[in-house]
C-alpha positions as CSV (number, residue, x, y, z in Angstrom):
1,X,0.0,0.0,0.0
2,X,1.2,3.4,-0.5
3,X,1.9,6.0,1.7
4,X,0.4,8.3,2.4
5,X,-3.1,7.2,1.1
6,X,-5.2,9.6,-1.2
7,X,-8.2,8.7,1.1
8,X,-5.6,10.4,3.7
9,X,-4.9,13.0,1.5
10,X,-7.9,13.9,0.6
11,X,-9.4,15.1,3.8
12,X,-6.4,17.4,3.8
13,X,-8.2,19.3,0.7
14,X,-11.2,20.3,-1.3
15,X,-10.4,18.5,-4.4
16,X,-7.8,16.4,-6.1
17,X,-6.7,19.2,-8.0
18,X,-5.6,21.7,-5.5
19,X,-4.5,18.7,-4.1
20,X,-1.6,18.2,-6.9
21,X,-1.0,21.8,-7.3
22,X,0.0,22.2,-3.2
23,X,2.0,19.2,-3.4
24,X,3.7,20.0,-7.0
25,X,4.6,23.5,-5.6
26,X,6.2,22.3,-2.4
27,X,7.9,19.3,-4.5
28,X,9.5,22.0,-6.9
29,X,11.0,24.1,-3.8
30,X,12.2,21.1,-2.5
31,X,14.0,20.3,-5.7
32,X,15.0,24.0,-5.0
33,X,17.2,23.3,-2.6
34,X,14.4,24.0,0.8
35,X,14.6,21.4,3.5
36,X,12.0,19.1,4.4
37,X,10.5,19.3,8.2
38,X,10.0,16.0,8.8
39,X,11.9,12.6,8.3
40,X,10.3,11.7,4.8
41,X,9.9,7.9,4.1
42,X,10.2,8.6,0.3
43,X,13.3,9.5,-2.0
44,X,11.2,11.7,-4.3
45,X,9.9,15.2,-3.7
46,X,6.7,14.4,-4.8
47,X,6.3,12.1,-2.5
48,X,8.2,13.8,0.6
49,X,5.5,17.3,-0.5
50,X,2.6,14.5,0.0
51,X,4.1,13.7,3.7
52,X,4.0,17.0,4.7
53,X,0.5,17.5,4.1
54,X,-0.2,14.2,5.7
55,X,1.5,15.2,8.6
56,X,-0.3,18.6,8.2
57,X,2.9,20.4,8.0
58,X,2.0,21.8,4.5
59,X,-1.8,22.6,4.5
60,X,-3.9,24.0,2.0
61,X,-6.3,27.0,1.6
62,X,-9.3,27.0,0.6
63,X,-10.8,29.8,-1.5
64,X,-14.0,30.9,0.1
């Protein structure tokens, strides 16, 4: 199973889209050169962006 789980991620934010864009943003810093704050399980940035908003490090806004 993978980690995090979209059902996981999910009821972090609104929809799958702002979903990707949060986590595409934080992956491109990352490859940027800014350090994670946790201890990610995955390699990729991708995946390490996804921790962080499972964790609720990284969370998103909602436009009301």
């Amino acid at each position: 199973m993978l980690y995090p789980s979209i059902d996981l991620l999910m009821q972090k934010a609104d929809s799958k889209y702002s979903l990707v864009v949060l986590a595409a943003k934080r992956a491109r810093s990352l490859l940027e050169g800014e350090s994670t704050q946790l201890e990610p399980k995955s390699q990729k940035y991708v995946g390490m962006a996804l921790e962080e908003i499972a964790a609720d490090i990284l969370v998103p806004t909602s436009r009301e």
